[in-house]
TORROFI-149291 format. One record per residue (C-alpha): chain; residue number from 1; x, y, z; residue in three letters. Coordinates in nm, 3 decimals. Layout:
<recs>
REC chain resi      xx      yy      zz resn
REC     A  NUM       X       Y       Z  ALA
...
</recs>
This chain:
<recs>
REC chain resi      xx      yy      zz resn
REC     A    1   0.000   0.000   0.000  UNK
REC     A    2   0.270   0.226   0.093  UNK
REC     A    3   0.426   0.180  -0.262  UNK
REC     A    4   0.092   0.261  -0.437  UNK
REC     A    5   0.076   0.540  -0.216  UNK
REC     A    6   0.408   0.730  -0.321  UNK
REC     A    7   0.375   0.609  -0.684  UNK
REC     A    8   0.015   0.817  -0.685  UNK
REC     A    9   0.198   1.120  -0.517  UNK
REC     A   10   0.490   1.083  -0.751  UNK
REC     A   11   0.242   1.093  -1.017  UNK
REC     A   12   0.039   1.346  -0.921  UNK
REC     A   13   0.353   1.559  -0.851  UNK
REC     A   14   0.421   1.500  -1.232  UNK
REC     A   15   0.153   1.620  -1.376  UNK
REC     A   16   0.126   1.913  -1.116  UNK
REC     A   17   0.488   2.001  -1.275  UNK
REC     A   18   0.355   1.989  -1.617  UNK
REC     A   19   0.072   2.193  -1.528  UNK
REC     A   20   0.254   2.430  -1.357  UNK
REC     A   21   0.549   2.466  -1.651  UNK
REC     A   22   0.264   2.470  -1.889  UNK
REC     A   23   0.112   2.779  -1.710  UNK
REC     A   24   0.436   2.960  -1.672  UNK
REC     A   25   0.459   2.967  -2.085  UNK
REC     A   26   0.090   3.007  -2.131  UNK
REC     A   27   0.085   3.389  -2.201  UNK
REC     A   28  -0.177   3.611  -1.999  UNK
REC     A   29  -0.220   3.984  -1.943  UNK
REC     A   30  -0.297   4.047  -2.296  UNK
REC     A   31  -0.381   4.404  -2.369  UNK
REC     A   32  -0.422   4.621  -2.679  UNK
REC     A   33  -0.325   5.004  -2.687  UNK
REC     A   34  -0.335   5.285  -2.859  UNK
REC     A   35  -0.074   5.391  -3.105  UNK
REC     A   36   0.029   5.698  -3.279  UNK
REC     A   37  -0.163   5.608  -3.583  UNK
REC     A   38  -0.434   5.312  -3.479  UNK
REC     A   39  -0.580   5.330  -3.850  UNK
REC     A   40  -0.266   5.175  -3.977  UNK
REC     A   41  -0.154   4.986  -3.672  UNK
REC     A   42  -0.226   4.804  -3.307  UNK
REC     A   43   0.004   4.770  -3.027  UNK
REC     A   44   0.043   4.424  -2.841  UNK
REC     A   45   0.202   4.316  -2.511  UNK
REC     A   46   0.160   4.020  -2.330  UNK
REC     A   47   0.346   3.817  -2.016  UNK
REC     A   48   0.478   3.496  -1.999  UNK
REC     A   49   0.705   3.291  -1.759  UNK
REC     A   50   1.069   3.315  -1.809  UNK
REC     A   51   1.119   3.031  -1.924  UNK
REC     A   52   0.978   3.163  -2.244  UNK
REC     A   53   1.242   3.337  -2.395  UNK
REC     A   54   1.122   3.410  -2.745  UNK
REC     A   55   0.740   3.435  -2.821  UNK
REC     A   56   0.546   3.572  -3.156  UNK
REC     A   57   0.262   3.775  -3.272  UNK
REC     A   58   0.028   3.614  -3.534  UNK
REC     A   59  -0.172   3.865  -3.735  UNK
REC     A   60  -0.470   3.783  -4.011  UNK
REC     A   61  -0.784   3.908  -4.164  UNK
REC     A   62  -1.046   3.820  -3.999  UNK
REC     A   63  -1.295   3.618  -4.204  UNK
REC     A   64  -1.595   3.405  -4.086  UNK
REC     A   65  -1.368   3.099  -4.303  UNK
REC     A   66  -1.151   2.947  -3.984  UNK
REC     A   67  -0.886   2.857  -4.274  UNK
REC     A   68  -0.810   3.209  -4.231  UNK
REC     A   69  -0.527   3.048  -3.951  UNK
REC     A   70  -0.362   2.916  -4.304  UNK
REC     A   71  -0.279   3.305  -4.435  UNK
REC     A   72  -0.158   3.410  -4.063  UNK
REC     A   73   0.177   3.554  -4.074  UNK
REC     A   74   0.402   3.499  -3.767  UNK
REC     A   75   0.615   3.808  -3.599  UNK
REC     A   76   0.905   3.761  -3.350  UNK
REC     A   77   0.809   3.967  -3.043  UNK
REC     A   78   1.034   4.217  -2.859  UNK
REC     A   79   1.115   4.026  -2.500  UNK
REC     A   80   1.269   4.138  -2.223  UNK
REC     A   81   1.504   4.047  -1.947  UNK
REC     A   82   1.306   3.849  -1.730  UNK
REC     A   83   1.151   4.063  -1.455  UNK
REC     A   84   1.247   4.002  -1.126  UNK
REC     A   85   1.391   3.732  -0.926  UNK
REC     A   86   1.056   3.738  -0.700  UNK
REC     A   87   0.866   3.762  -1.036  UNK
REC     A   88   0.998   3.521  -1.260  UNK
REC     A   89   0.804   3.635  -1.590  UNK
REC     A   90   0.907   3.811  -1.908  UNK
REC     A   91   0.745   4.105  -2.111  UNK
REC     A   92   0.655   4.038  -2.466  UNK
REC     A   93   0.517   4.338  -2.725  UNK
REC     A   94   0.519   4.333  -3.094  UNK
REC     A   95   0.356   4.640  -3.309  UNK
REC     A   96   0.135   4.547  -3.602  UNK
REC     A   97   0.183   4.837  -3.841  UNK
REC     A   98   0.064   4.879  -4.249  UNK
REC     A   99  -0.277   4.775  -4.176  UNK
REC     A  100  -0.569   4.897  -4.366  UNK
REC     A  101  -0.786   5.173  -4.196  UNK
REC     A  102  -1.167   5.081  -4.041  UNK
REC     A  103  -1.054   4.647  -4.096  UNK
REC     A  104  -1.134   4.377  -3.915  UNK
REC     A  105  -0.833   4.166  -3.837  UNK
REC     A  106  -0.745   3.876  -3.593  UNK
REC     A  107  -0.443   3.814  -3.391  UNK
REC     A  108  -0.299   3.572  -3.107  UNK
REC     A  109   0.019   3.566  -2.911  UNK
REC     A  110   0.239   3.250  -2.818  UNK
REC     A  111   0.503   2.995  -2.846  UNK
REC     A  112   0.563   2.668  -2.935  UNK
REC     A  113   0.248   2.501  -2.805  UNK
REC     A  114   0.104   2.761  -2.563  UNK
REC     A  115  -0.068   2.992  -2.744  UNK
REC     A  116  -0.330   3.252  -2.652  UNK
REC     A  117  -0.718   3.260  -2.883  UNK
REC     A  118  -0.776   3.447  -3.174  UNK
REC     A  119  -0.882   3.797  -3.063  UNK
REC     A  120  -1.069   4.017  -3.296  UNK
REC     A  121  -1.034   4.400  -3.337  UNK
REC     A  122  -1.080   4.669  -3.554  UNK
REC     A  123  -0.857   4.921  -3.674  UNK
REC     A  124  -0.920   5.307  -3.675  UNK
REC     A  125  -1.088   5.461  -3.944  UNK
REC     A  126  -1.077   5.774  -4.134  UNK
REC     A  127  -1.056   6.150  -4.050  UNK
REC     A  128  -1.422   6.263  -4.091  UNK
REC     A  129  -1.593   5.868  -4.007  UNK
REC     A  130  -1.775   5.883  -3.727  UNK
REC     A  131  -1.663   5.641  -3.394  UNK
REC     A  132  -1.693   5.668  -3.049  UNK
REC     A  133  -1.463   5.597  -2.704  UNK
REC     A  134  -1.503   5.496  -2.353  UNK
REC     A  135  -1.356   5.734  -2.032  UNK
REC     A  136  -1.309   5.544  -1.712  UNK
REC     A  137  -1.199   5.745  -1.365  UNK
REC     A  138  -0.974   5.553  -1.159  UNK
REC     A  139  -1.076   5.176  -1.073  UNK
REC     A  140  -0.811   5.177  -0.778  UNK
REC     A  141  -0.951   4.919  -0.503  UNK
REC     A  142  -1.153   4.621  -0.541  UNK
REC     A  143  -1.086   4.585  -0.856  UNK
REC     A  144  -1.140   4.256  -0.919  UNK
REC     A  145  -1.491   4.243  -0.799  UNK
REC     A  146  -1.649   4.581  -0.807  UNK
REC     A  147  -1.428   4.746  -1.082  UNK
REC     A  148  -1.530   4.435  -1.360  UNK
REC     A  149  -1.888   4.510  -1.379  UNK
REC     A  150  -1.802   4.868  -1.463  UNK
REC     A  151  -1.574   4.781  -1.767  UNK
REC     A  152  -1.796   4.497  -1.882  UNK
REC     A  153  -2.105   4.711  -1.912  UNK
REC     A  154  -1.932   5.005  -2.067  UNK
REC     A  155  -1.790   4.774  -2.333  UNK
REC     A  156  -2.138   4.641  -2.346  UNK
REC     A  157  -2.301   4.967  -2.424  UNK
REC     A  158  -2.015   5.056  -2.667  UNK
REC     A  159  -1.879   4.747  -2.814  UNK
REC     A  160  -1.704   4.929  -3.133  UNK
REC     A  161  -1.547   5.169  -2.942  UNK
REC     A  162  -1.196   5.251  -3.116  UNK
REC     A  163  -1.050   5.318  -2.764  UNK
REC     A  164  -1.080   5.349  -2.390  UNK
REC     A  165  -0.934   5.592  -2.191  UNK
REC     A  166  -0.812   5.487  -1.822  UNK
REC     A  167  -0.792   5.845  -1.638  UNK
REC     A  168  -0.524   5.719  -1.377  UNK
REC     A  169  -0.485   5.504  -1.066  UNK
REC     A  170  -0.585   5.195  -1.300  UNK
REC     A  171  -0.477   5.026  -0.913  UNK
REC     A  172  -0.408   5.140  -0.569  UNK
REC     A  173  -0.051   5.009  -0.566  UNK
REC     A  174   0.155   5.078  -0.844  UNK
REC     A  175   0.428   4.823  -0.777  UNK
REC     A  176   0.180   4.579  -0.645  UNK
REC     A  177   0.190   4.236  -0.875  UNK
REC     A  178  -0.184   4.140  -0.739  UNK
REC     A  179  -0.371   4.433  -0.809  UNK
REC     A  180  -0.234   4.460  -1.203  UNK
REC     A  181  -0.331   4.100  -1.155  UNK
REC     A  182  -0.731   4.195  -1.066  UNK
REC     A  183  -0.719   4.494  -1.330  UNK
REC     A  184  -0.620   4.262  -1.617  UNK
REC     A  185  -0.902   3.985  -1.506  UNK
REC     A  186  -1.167   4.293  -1.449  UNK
REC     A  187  -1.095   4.382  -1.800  UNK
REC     A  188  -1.039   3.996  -1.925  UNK
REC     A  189  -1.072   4.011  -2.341  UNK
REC     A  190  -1.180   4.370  -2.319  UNK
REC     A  191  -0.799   4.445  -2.270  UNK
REC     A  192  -0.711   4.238  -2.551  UNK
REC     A  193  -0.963   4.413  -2.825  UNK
REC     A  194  -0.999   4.772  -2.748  UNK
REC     A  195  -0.704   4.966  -2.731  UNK
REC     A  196  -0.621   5.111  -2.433  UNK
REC     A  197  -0.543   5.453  -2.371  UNK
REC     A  198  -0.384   5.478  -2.016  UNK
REC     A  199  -0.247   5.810  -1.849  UNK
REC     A  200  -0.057   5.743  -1.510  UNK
REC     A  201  -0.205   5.897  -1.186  UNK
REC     A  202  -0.035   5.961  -0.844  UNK
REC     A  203  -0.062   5.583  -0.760  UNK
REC     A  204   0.067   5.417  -1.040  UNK
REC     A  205   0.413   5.635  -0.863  UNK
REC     A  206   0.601   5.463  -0.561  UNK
REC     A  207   0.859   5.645  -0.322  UNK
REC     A  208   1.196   5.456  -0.398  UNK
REC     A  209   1.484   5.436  -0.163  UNK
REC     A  210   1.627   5.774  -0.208  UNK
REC     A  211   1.314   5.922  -0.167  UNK
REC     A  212   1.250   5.994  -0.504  UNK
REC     A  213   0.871   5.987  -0.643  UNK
REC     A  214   0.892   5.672  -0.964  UNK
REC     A  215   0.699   5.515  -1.192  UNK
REC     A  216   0.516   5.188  -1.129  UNK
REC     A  217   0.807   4.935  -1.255  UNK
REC     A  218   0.554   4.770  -1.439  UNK
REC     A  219   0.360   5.026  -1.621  UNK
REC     A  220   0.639   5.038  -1.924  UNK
REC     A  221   0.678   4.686  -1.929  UNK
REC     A  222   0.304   4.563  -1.950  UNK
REC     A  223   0.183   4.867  -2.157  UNK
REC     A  224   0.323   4.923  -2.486  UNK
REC     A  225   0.197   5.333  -2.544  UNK
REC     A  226   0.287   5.584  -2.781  UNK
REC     A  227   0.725   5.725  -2.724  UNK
REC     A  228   0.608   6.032  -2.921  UNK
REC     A  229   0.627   6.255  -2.608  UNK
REC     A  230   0.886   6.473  -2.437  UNK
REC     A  231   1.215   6.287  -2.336  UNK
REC     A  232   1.228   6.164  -1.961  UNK
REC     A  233   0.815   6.137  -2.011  UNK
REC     A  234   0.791   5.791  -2.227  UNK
REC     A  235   0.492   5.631  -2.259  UNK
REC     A  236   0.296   5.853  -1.987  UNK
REC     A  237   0.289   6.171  -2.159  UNK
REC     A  238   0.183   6.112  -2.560  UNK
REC     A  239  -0.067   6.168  -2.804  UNK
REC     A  240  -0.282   5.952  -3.066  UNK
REC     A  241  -0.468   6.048  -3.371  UNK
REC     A  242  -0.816   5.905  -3.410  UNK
REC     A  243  -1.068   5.990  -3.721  UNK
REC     A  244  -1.032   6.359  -3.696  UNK
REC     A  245  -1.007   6.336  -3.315  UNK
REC     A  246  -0.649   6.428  -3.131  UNK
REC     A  247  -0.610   6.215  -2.786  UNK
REC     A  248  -0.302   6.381  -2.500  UNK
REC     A  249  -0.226   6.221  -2.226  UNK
REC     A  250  -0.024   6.461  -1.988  UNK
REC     A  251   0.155   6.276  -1.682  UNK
REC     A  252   0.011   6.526  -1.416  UNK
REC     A  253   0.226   6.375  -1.126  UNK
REC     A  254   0.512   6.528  -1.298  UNK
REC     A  255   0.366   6.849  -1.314  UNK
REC     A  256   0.334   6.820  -0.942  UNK
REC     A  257   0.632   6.722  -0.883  UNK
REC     A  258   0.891   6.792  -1.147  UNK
REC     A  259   0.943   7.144  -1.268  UNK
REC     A  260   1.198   7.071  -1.568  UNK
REC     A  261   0.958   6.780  -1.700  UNK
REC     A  262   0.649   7.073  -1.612  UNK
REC     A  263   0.831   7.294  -1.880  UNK
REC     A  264   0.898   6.972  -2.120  UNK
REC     A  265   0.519   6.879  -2.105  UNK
REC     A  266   0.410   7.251  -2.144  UNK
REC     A  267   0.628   7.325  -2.452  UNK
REC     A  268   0.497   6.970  -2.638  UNK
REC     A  269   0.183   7.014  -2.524  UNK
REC     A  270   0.156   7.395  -2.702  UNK
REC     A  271   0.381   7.259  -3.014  UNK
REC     A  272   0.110   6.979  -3.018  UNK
REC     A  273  -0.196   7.192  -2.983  UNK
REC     A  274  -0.050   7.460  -3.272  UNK
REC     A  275   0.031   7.173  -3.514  UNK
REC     A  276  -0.299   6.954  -3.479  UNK
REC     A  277  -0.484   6.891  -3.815  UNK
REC     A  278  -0.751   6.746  -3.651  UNK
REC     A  279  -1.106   6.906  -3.586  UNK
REC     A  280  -1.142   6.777  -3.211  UNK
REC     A  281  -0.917   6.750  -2.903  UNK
REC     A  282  -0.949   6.557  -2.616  UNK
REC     A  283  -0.715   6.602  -2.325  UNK
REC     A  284  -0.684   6.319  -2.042  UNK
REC     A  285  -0.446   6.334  -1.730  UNK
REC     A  286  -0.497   6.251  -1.378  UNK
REC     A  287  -0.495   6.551  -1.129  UNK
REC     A  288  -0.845   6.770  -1.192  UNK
REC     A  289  -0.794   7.124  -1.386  UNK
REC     A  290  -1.084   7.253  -1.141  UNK
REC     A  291  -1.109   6.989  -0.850  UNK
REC     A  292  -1.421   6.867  -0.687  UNK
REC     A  293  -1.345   6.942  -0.370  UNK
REC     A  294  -1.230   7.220  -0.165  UNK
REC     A  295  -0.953   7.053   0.022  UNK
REC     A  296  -0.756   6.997  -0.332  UNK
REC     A  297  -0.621   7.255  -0.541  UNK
REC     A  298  -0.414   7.182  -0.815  UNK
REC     A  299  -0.228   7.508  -0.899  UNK
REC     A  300   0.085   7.425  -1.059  UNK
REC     A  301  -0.158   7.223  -1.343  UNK
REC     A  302  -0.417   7.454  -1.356  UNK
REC     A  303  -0.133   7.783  -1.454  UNK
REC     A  304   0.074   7.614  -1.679  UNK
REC     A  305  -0.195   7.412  -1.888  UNK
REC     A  306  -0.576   7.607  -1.872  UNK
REC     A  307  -0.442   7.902  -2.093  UNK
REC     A  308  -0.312   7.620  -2.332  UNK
REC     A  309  -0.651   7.466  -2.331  UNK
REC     A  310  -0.838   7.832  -2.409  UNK
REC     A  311  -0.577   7.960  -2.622  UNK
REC     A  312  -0.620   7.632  -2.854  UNK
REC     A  313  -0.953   7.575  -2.807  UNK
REC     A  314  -0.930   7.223  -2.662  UNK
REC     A  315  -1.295   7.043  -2.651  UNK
REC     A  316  -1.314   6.822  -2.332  UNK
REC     A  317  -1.080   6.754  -2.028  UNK
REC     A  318  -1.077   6.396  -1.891  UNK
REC     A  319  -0.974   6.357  -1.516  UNK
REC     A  320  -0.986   6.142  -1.231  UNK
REC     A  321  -0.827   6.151  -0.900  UNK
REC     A  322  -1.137   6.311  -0.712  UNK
REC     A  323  -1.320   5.960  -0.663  UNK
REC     A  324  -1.645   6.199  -0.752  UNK
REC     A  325  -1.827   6.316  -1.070  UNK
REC     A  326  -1.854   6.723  -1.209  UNK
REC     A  327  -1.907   6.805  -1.543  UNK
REC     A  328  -1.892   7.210  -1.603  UNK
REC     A  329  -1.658   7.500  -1.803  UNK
REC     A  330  -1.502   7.758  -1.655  UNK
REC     A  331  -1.727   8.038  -1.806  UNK
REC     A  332  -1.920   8.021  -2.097  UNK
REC     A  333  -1.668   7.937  -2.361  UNK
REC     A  334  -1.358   7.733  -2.339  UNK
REC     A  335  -1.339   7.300  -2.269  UNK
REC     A  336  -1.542   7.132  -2.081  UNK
REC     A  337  -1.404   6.985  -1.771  UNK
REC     A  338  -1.502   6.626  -1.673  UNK
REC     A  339  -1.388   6.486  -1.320  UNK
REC     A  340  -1.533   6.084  -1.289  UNK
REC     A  341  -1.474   5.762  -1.090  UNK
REC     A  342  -1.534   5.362  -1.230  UNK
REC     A  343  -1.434   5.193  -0.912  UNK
REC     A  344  -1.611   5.182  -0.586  UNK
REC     A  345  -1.354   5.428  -0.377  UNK
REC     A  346  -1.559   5.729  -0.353  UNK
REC     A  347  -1.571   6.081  -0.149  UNK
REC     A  348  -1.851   6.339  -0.127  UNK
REC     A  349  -1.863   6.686  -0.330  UNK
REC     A  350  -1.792   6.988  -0.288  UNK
REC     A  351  -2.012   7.211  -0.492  UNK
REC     A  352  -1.894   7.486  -0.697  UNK
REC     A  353  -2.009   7.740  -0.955  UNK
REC     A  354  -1.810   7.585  -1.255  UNK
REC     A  355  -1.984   7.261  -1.217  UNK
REC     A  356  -2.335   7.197  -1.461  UNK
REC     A  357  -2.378   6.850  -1.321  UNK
REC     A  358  -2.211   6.672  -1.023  UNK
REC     A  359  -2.249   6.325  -0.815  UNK
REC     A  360  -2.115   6.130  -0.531  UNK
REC     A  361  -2.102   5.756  -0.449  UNK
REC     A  362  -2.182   5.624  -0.736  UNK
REC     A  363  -1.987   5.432  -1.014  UNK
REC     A  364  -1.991   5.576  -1.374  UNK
REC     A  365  -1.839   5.529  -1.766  UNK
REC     A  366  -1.843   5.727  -2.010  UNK
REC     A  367  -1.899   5.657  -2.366  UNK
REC     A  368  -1.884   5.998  -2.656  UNK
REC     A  369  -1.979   5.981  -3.003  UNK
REC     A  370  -1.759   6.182  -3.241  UNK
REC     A  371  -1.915   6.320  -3.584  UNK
REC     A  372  -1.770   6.617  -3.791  UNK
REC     A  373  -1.965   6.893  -3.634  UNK
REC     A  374  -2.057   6.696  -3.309  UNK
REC     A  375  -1.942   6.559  -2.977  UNK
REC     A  376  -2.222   6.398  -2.789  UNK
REC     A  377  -2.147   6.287  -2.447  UNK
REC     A  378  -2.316   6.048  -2.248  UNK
REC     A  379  -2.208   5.953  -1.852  UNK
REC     A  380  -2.401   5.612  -1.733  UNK
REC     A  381  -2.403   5.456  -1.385  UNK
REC     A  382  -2.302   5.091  -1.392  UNK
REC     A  383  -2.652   4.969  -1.370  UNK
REC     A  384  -2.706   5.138  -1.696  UNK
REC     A  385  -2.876   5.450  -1.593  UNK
REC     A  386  -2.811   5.794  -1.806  UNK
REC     A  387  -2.653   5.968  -1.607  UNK
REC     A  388  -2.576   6.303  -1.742  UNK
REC     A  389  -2.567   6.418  -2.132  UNK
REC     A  390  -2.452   6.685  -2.338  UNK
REC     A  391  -2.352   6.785  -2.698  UNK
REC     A  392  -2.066   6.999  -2.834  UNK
REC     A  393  -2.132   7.125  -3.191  UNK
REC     A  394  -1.870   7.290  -3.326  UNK
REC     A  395  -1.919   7.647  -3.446  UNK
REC     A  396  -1.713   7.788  -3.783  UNK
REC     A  397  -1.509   8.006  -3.520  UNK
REC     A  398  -1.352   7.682  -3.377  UNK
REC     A  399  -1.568   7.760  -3.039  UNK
REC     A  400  -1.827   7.508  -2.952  UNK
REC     A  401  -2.204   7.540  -2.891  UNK
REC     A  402  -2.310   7.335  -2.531  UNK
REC     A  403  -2.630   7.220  -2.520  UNK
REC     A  404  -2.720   7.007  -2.167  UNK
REC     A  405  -2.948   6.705  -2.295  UNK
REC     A  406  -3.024   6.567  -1.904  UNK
REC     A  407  -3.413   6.695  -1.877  UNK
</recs>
């Protein structure tokens, strides 16, 4: 009996080994995002053990024939060192590029015999074609169980979004391996099919030994972002082109904190606004422009950047950090300023005369429609209430026209 005994644990410690060296090369935390041009190309990144040191991209049009795996063409990925000796896992990130605008293409990720599924996605279309995005506020805590419902029901109301945009503290922890791990199951294929559009808040940052304010060590690795920003600033502070729409991310815990990489974002940022062929701009970064409460104030932000954002006629303002909704302009004329929360961290408000529409304790997406002439904005709660609505039409003078659809 005793023989049977260890032979049964020596087997089932065998295939327990296999199992576990099959999940090591098995690649997870797939996610899509944003590049400078997503009409002609898509962004990949993906994690496996280290054991995997080489994995590929497969890329094909996506047909309803599943022979379509016979035209697939195979890409070597870009790895990295592996990541840390208490992490033993590797980075992977390839770039599609010379795809066709507004096409339907499939991809999957892998090696050897571990591969991921097809996912499906769409590239960009056209200046001028109409498409719409997602804005999320930070998710932050409990991510994993109150966070998913509000990504999964925003991608439900707006399944051909071209983009969402992830307004900062994504997770509570920046350097924390389990909460990345609840934000990529929240998000599951969601991640992997909608580009993502992320802009780093004050707790994706960590206080290193010297006392220096850092960068989560995994955002570069696990997000593969636009590098067309100012140098010391990669892949936090960028911009994206989108049918006729321009899309900034500004890394607003460097404003706070940095004043040489304050001066780098503010000369891009007005190089990028005087140079834009596009009709709209949206701006997204962390720290509120006009805060929602009383306690915060946001100076150093608000000086350097609002007379960009008048001066250039920017059209909406995306912002987290407040765990609380406002929607308003400062005066009649200039962007509107939007300050919202996905996950379930919330505070109360502080009312103030720029704000048209506010909210506490309660967890919202948003979801805008862009046309030629007109922005239409619509906030939702997570049980799929309208929350609050509005529409920008653009005037010939470059201004915009505001008219509040909430009755």
């Amino acid at each position: 009996m005793k023989k049977i005994l260890i032979s049964g644990w020596l087997l089932a410690t065998c295939f327990f080994q296999q199992e576990v060296n099959a999940q090591r090369l098995q690649p997870d935390r797939i996610v899509m995002n944003v590049t400078e041009n997503p009409s002609r190309s898509a962004a990949i990144t993906w994690r496996t053990g280290k054991e995997a040191t080489t994995s590929y991209a497969e890329l094909a049009a996506a047909t309803a024939d599943p022979r379509f795996t016979q035209t697939a063409v195979r890409y070597t990925a870009i790895t990295t060192p592996p990541f840390a000796d208490s992490l033993p896992v590797r980075y992977h990130h390839f770039t599609f590029d010379s795809l066709q605008p507004n096409t339907s293409y499939v991809y999957r990720v892998g090696q050897g015999e571990h591969w991921s599924e097809w996912f499906s996605f769409r590239t960009a279309g056209l200046p001028g074609e109409p498409f719409s995005f997602i804005y999320l506020g930070d998710a932050q805590a409990n991510i994993f169980s109150m966070w998913s419902r509000v990504i999964r029901k925003a991608w439900s109301v707006a399944p051909d979004a071209r983009l969402i945009i992830h307004a900062g503290d994504l997770v509570n922890r920046g350097n924390n391996n389990n909460e990345w791990e609840q934000w990529f199951e929240a998000g599951g294929f969601i991640h992997s099919t909608v580009p993502g559009m992320m802009t780093t808040g004050n707790h994706e940052y960590y206080e290193n030994a010297a006392g220096q304010d850092m960068p989560s060590a995994f955002w570069r690795p696990q997000f593969t972002l636009p590098e067309n920003g100012p140098a010391g600033l990669e892949e936090t502070c960028y911009y994206t082109d989108v049918q006729g729409m321009r899309f900034i991310s500004l890394n607003s815990q460097e404003v706070e904190i940095s004043d040489t990489l304050l001066a780098r974002q503010k000369a891009w940022l007005e190089a990028l606004l005087k140079n834009n062929p596009n009709r709209w701009t949206a701006i997204t970064f962390h720290h509120p422009v006009l805060s929602t409460k009383k306690s915060r104030n946001n100076e150093r932000l608000r000086e350097n950047f609002k007379p960009l954002f008048d001066k250039y006629k920017v059209d909406l303002v995306l912002q987290g950090h407040d765990h609380t909704y406002a929607r308003g302009r400062d005066g009649n004329k200039g962007p509107v300023y939007v300050v919202s929360v996905s996950g379930p961290k919330m505070s109360a408000i502080d009312p103030q005369p720029w704000m048209t529409r506010t909210g506490a304790y309660t967890q919202l997406f948003q979801v805008v429609e862009v046309k030629p002439k007109l922005v239409a904005y619509r906030a939702y709660t997570v049980t799929g209430e309208l929350y609050d609505a509005f529409d920008l039409e653009k005037q010939t003078n470059g201004d915009n026209l505001l008219k509040n659809k909430m009755k």
